[in-house]
N, C-alpha and C positions, 0 to 999 in steps of 0.2 A: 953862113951855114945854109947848106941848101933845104931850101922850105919845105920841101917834102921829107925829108930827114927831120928836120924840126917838128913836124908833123905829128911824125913816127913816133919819136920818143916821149912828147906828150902823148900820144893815145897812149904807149905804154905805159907812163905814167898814171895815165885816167886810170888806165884797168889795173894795175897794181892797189891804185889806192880803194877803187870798189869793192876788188878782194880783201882790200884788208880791210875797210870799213865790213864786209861781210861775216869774216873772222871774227872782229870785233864782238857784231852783234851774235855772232855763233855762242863765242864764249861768254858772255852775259848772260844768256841765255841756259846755258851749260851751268855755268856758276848758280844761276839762279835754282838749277834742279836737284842740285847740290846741297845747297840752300834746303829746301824742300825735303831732300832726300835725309839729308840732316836730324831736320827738327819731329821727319818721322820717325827715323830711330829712335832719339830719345824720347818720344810719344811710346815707340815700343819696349824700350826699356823701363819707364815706370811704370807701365802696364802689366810688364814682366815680373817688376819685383812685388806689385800691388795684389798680384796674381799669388804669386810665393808667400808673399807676407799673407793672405786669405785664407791660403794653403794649409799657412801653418798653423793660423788660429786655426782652421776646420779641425786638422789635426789635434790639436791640443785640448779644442773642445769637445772633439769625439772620446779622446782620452779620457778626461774631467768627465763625461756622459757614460761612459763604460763603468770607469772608478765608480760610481754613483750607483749605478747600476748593480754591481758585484757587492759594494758593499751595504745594500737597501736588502739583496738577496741572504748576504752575511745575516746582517740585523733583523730580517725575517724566519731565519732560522735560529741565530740565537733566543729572537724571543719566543718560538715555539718549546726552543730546551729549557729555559727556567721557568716557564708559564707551567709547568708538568710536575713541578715540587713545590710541596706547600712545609719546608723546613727551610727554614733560613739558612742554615751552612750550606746545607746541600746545592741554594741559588747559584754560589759563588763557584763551586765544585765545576756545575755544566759550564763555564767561562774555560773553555782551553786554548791553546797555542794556535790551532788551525783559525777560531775564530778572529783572535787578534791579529794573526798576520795577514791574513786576508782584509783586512781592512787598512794594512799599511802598516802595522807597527811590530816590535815583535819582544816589547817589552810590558808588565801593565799589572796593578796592585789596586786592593779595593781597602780599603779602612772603613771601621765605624765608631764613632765617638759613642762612650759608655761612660753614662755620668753619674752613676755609683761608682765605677774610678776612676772616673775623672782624668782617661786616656784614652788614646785609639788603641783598637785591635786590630789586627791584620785578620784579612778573611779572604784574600787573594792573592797567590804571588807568581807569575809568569814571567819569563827571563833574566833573575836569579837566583843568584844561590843563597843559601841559609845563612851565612854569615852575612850576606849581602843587606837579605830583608831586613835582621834585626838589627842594620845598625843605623838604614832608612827607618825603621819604628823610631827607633830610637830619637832619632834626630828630627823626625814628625811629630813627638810629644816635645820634642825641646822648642817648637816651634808650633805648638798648638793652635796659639792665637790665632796664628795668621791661617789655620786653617779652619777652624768655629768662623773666621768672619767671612772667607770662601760662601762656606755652609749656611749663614746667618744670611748673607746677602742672596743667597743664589749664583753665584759670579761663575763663570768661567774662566779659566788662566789656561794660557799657550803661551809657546815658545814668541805668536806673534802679537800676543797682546799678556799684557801684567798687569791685573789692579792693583793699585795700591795700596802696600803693606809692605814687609819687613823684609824678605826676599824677592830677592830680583834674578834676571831672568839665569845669569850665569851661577848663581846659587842654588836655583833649583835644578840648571844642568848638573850640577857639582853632585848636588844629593839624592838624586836619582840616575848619575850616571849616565844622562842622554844627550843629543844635541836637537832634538825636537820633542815637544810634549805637549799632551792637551791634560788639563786637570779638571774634571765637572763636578759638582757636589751631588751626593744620591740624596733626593730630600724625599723621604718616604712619612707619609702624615703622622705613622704614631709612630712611640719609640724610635728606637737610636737612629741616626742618620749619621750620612759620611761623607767619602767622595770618591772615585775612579780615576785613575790614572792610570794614560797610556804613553809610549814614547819608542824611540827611536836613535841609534845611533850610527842611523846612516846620512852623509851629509850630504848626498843630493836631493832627499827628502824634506819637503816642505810642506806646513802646515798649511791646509786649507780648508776656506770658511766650510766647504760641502765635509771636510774631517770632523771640526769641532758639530756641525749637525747630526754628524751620527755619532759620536760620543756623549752627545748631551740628550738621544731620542735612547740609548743603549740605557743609562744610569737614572733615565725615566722610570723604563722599562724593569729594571731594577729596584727603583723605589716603592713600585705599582707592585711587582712580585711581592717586596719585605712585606707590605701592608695586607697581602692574602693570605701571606703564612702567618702573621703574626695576627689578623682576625682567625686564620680557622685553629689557632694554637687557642686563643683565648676561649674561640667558641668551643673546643674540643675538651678545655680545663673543665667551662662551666658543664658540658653533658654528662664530664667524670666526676664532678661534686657533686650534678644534680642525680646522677644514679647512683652515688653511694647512698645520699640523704633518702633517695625514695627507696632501695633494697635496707634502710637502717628502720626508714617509717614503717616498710610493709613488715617486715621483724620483731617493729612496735604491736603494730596493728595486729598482726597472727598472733603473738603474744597475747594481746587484750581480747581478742576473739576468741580464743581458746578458754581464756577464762571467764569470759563473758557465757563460752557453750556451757562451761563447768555448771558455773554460776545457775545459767538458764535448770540445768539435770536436777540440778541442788531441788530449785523453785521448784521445779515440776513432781521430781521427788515429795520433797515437801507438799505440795499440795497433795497429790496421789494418797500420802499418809493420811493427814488431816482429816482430808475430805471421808477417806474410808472412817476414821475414828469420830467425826461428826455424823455421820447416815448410822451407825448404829444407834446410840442414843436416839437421834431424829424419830427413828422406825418404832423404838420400843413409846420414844412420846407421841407420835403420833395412832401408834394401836392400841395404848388404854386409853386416848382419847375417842378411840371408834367406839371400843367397849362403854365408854359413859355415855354418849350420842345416842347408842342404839339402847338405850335406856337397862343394860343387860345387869347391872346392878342398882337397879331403880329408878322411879324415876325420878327427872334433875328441874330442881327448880329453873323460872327464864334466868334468873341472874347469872345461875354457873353454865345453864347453858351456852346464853351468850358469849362468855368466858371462855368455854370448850371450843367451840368454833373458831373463835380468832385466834388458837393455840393452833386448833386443825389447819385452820386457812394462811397460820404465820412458818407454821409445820410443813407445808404443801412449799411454799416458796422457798424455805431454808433449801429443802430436798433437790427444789429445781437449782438451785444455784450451784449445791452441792454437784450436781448430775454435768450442768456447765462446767463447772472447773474440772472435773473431772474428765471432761473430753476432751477438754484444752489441753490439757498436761498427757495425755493421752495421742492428740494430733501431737504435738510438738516433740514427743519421744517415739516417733513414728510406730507406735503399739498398734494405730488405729487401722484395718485395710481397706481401704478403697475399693468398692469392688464398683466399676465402671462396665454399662449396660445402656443400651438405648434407650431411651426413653423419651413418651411424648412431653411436650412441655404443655400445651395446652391443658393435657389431662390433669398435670403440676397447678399449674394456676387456678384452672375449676375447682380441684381437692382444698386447695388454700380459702377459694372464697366462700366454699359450701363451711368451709371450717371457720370461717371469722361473720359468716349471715346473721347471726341475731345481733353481734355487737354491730355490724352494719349498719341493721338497720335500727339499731335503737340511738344511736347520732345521725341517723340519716345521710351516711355518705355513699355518696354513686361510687361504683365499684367497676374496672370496666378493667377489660386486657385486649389486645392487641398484638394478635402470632401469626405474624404471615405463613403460607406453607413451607418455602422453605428453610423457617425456623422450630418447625414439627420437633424433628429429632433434637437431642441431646447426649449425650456419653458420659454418663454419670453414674453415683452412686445414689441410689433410689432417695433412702432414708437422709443422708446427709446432705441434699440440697432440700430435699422438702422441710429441712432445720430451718435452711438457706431464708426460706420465703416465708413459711412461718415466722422467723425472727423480723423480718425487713418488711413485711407486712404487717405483725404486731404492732412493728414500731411507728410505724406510718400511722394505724389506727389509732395510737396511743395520744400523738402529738397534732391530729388535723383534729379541729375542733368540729360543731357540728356543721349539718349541711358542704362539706367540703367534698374534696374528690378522689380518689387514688387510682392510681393505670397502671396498669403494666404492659412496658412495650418491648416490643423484640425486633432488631435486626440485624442480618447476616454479611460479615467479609470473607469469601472465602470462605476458609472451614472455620472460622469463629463465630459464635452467635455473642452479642449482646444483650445482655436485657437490665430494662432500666424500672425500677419501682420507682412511681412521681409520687406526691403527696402533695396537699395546699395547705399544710403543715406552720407552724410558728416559725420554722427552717430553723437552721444552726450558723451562728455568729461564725466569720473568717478564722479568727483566730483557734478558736476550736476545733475546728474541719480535719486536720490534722491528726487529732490525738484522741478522735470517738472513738478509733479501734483498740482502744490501750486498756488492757483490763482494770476496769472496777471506775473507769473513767465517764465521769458523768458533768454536763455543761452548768458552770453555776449560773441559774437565774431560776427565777417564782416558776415556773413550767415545770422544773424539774423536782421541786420541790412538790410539788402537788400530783406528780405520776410517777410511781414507785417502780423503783427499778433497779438490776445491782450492776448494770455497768459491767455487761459479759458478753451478753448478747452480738453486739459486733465485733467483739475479739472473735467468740466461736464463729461467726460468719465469714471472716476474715480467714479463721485458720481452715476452714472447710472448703472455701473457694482456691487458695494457695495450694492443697494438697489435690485439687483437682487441677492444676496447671493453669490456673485462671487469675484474674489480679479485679478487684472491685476497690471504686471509689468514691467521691460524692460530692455534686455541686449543689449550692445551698443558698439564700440570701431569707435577711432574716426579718420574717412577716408576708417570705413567700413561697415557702417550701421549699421541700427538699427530692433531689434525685439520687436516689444509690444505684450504680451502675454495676455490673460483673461480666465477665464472661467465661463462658465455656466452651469447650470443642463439638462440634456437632458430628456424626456419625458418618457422613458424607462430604 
């Protein structure tokens, strides 16, 4: 072969095989991007479907988030509707159809266990009918037990979960006619309790834990209602026994005060008599006793003198008693009139002490008063407070032994003047304090015994300060004197 020719086809050779070794490494190369190109697709298909699958939770959780949402909305407006009744039927009444199905379901019945009969009552029945409810009652008290132990435990029961008991779950479908349910018990603190049930007989419908939380925040809300009706029913019973009792007492009361006023007209009557049919005699014993005194039938040995005199001077007191009750029975049958008029008080007080000076001073008690100026005026009637202080300054004199002190002080609230007569007096025991204004009422101990007196005196002061719109009283302790206080209106 010629060499050059041999040549030839070797280089062809060469360069055939460079080419295809280049091919070669082409398609490896190719292959390898391929490769590559491969493993990123399926990098982007599980990203795709990681993507989808993300999706559709988001989806489902926006779902689950809405549902939640609408029925928190539901449940906030339910509980505005029964928080607004305080009758227990009526609770059950505001539960209607929009609010259950808005929450998912479109079935739903409320029972409460009555243990005076010793069965449930229906007290709610949405999604059906009357033959329906009564034959689910029915079959609720046939099966009681199992729901006292609902009720007893607290339990919840759904389609997704069943405590354990006597029915199960396709038996409670059976008798409630659903393919989804939640059952909560209403535990309300007093009286009867129950339970709620809701349900569903749609079958792409499933029970979810965010359901059974609003059916168990609903049957709360429920139990929390019963316990406000059922405290303001009890607190409503006791207002209507306690205002029969108190319109039966004040009925009592008007009663006894009527005849207590009777009673009083009776006394005052009666006295008014008395007292007139006692001052005539008095008056005739007491003027042939003048007649013997002023010796006008001769004259009287000392022994009947002395005699005559303590008839005169027992004569003088009968009279003044007489005079007292006489006024009393007189203020209190309102006969007496009040003729109210300015007056100074100061001039009162001076009148009093120029009137009680020699017994003053023959115990030697300081005598003193105390009237600011604008305690001047007064609005009274002249004669019946000057009784006033005559009587309450007697008394003071009667009971401060010697060398002791008595005041009189005045001060003003307003248009009210006070005034207080002190004394350093024997005072008057607590228990006493009380009952000095009571007529003929006199404190037992030796004091009283040895200062004579008929126990009027602070009645009449008593009714003459009251008929002048005023109230007097007295604090006292006993070995330290006493203060009688009053007041009157002043003219300014």
């Amino acid at each position: 072969m010629n060499p050059f020719v041999y040549l030839g086809v070797c280089l062809v050779f060469a360069i055939l095989g460079i080419s295809l070794l280049y091919k070669v490494q082409r398609l490896k190369e190719l292959g390898d991007k391929v490769t590559a190109l491969n493993f990123s697709l399926e990098e982007m298909d599980e990203q795709a479907k990681l993507i989808m699958r993300t999706d559709m939770e988001l989806n489902k959780a926006q779902e689950e988030l809405d549902k939640k949402i609408s029925g928190l909305d539901t449940l906030q407006k339910l509980s505005r509707e029964i928080s607004t009744t305080l009758e227990e039927k009526q609770i059950f009444k505001k539960i209607n159809n929009q609010y259950v199905e808005e929450l998912g379901f479109e079935k739903s019945l409320a029972f409460l266990w009555k243990t005076l009969e010793r069965e449930f009552h229906l007290y709610l029945c949405l999604g059906y009918s009357q033959d329906e409810s009564l034959k689910i009652k029915a079959a609720i008290n046939a099966n009681k037990d199992y729901f006292l132990d609902l009720i007893k435990t607290g339990s919840t029961a759904s389609s997704e979960f069943i405590p354990e008991g006597a029915l199960s779950k396709n038996k409670i479908n059976q008798l409630f006619l659903v393919r989804s349910f939640i059952i909560c018990p209403v535990l309300a603190q007093e009286g009867d309790q129950g339970f709620i049930f809701v349900g569903t007989q749609n079958v792409e419908t499933s029970i979810t834990k965010g359901d059974q939380e609003f059916i168990s925040i609903l049957a709360n809300q429920i139990g929390q209602t019963l316990d406000n009706a059922r405290l303001f029913e009890k607190t409503w019973r006791s207002q209507q026994e306690l205002e029969i009792k108190v319109e039966e007492r004040t009925r009592q009361l008007t009663v006894a005060l009527e005849e207590v006023k009777k009673i009083s007209r009776r006394k005052s009557d009666f006295i008014s008599s008395v007292s007139h049919e006692i001052r005539t005699p008095l008056t005739s014993i007491k003027g042939y006793a003048a007649i013997l005194l002023a010796n006008k039938l001769g004259t009287l040995p000392d022994e009947i003198r002395s005699r005559l005199e303590k008839i005169n001077r027992h004569s003088d007191e009968l009279v003044h008693m007489v005079n007292d009750l006489l006024d009393i029975s007189r203020i209190e049958s309102g006969k007496v009139e009040i003729r109210k008029e300015a007056l100074s008080l100061r001039t009162i007080a001076d009148k009093v002490a120029d009137l009680f000076s020699e017994q003053l001073k023959t115990k030697n008690i300081d005598f003193s008063s105390n009237i600011p100026d604008d305690c001047q005026e007064i609005l009274a009637d002249r004669s019946q407070i000057e009784r006033v202080f005559i009587n309450l300054v007697g008394n003071a004199l009667k009971f401060t032994p010697q060398n002791g002190k008595i005041d009189i002080n005045a001060n003003r609230a307003n248009k009210i003047i006070q005034i207080d007569v002190k004394d350093t007096g024997f005072g008057i025991p607590q228990d006493a304090q009380e009952s000095i204004f009571e007529e003929f009422f006199r404190v037992d101990n030796t004091i009283n015994q040895e200062v004579k007196g008929t126990g009027l005196g602070l009645t009449l002061v008593k009714h003459i300060i009251e008929a002048h719109q005023g109230r007097i009283w007295v604090k006292s302790k006993v070995g330290e004197g006493s203060t009688f206080s009053f007041t009157l209106n002043t003219t300014k």
